[in-house]
C-alpha positions in Angstrom: 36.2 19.2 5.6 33.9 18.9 8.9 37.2 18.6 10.9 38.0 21.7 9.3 34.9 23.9 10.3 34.6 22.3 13.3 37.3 23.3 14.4 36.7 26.8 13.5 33.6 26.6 16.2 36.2 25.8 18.6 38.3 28.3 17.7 35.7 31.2 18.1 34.2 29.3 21.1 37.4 29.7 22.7 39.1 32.9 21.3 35.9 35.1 19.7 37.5 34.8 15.9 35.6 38.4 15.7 37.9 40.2 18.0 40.9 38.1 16.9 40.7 38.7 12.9 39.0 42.6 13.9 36.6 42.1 11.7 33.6 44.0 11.2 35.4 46.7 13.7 34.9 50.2 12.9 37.1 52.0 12.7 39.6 48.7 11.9 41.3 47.1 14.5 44.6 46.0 12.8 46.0 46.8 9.4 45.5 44.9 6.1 48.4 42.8 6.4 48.1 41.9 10.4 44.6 41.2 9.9 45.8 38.7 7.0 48.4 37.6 9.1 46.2 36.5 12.0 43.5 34.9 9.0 46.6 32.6 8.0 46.6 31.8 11.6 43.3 30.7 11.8 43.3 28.8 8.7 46.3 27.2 9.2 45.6 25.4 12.7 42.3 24.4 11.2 43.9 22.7 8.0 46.5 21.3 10.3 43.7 19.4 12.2 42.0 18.6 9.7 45.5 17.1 8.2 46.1 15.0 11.3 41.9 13.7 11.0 42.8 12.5 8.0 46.2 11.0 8.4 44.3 9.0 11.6 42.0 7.8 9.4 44.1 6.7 6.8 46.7 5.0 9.4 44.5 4.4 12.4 46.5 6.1 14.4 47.8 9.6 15.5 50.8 10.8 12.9 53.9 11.3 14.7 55.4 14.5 14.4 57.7 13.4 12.1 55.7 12.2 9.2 53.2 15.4 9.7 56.5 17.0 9.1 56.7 14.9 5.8 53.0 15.8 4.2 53.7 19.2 4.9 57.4 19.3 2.8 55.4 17.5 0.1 52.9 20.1 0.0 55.6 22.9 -0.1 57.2 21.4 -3.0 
């Protein structure tokens, strides 16, 4: 879970999650579903991390690409 909201710190140190999501913009930067659309984005590289933290602590090392691929299908299922 750290992994995860750390990397949201990053995220708005680097690209001002603000401006990016619109929120708090008056009037609204983007429409409902852009501004959900660029939240998924967000959350998604942050889970993803936070995926690959825990597959490196489980394994000891990086996942290749290929078995990331694999906990992701799982998930989908």
């Amino acid at each position: 879970m750290y992994s995860h909201e750390l990397y949201h710190g990053w995220q708005d140190q680097y690209f001002d999650l603000n401006k990016y999501i619109g929120a708090r913009q008056h009037p609204p930067a983007f429409d409902a579903d852009e501004e959900m659309a660029r939240q998924a984005v967000v959350e998604g590289e942050a889970t993803y991390v936070m995926n690959l933290w825990l597959m490196k602590k489980s394994l000891g090392v990086l996942p290749t690409h290929d078995q990331m691929a694999m906990s992701w299908a799982r998930k989908r299922r």
